[in-house]
C-alpha positions, 0 to 999 in steps of 0.5 A: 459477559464482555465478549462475544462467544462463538454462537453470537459470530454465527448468528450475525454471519447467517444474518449478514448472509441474508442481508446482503446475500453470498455473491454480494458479499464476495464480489465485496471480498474480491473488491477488497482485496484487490485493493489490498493487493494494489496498495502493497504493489504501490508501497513496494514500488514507492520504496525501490530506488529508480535511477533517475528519479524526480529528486534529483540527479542521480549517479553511480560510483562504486555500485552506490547510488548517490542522489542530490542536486546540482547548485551553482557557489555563491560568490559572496564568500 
């Protein structure tokens, strides 16, 4: 009685089909993922490290990547 079976599933797939129709429904799919394809694109390529990125300066020592900023010492110590 809490979940749906998988006749009720059906029933509002066929109804959803008649609604909105078949080429509809998959050019939604297709829009769809394609932005799911778009976001895993641009979480991978926010995650890689690019030398020379707007952080800072960067420079290679050892095959490690350093990062950081280049400040000027005050003179008050």
């Amino acid at each position: 009685m809490g979940s749906f079976s998988i006749w009720h599933w059906l029933i509002v797939l066929i109804i959803v089909m008649l609604v909105f129709g078949t080429k509809k429904l998959r050019n939604i799919g297709a829009d769809l993922g394609g932005a799911v394809r778009g976001f895993k694109e641009g979480v991978k390529e926010g995650t890689s490290d690019k030398p020379g990125d707007a952080a800072g300066t960067t420079h290679k020592a050892e095959g490690n990547i350093i990062e950081g900023e280049i400040r000027e010492k005050s003179k008050s110590a």
